[in-house]
C-alpha positions in Angstrom: -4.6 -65.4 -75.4 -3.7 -62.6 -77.8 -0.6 -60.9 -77.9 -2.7 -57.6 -78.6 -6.2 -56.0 -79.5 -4.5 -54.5 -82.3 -4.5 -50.7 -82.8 -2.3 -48.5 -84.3 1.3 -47.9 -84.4 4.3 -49.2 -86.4 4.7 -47.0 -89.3 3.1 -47.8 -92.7 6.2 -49.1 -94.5 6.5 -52.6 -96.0 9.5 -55.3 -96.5 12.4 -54.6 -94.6 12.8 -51.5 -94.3 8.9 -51.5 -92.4 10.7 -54.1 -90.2 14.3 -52.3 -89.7 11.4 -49.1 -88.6 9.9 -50.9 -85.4 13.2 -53.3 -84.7 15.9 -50.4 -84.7 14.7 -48.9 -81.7 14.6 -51.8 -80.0 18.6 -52.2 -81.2 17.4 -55.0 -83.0 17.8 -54.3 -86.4 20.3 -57.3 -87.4 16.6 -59.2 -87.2 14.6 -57.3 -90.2 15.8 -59.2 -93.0 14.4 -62.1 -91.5 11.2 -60.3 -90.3 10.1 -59.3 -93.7 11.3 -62.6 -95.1 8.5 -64.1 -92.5 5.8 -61.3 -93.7 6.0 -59.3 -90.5 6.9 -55.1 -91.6 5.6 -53.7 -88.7 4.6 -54.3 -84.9 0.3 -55.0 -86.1 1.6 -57.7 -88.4 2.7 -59.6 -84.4 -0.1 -58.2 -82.9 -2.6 -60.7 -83.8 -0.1 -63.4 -82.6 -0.9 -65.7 -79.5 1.8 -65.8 -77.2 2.8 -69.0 -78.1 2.9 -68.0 -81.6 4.9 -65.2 -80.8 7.2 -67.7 -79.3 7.4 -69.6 -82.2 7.8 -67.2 -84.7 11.0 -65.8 -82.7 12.8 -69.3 -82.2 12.2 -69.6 -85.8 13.9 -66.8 -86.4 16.7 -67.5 -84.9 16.3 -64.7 -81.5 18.5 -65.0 -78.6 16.2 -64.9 -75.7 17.2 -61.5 -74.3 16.5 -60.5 -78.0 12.7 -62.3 -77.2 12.5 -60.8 -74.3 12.8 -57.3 -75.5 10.2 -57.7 -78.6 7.7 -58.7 -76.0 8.1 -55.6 -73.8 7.6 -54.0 -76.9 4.8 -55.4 -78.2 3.6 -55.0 -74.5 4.0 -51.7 -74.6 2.5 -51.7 -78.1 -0.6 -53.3 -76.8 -1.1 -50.3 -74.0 -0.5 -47.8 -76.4 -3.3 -48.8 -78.5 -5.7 -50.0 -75.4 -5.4 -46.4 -74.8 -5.4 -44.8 -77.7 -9.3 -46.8 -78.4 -10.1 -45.8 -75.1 -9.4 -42.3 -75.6 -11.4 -42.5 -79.4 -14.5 -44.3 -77.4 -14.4 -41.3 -74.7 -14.3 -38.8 -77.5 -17.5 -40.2 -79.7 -19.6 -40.4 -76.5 -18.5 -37.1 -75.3 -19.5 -36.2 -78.8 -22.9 -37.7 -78.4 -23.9 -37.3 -74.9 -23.6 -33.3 -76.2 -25.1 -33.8 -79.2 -28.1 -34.9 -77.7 -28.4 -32.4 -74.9 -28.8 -29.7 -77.6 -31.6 -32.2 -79.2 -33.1 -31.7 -76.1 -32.5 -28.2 -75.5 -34.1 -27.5 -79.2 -36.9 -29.3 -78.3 -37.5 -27.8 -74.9 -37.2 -24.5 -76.7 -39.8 -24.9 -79.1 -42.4 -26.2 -76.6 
């Protein structure tokens, strides 16, 4: 299983600072050294994690497990976020067309 479909979120800055951005919230800042040491600036680079890979990645760093705990709530909440956020884009298009074609078909019942 996935940790997440992906999406968006987690700021566009790289390195550590692109870490220290999605871990300081979380009060877990004393981490981002490590996490853009290991390549991951931003929640979408743990998003295409597995959960045991997420696991992994966190007792490799070093996390305490209330520390563990708390990135996984995150990315949790991370993973609704952009769920909904792709919902709400896939509502809009078809909204979109479903209207579009009505006034296709309101032009053409006009012209007959």
């Amino acid at each position: 299983a996935r940790v997440s479909g992906g999406g968006g979120g987690g700021g566009g800055r790289g390195g550590e600072e692109g870490a220290v951005a999605f871990l300081a919230p979380l009060k877990l800042a004393k981490y981002a050294e490590a996490f853009a040491g290991a390549g991951a600036d931003s929640l979408e680079d743990l998003a295409g994690l597995t959960v045991d890979e997420l696991d992994e990645f966190m007792n490799d760093l070093g996390m305490s497990k209330i520390h563990a705990i708390k990135l996984k709530k995150a990315m949790d909440a991370f993973t609704l976020e952009a769920a909904a956020a792709k919902a709400a884009a896939e509502a809009a298009a078809a909204a979109a067309a479903e209207k579009k074609e009505e006034e296709r078909v309101r032009t053409a019942l006009n012209m007959a």
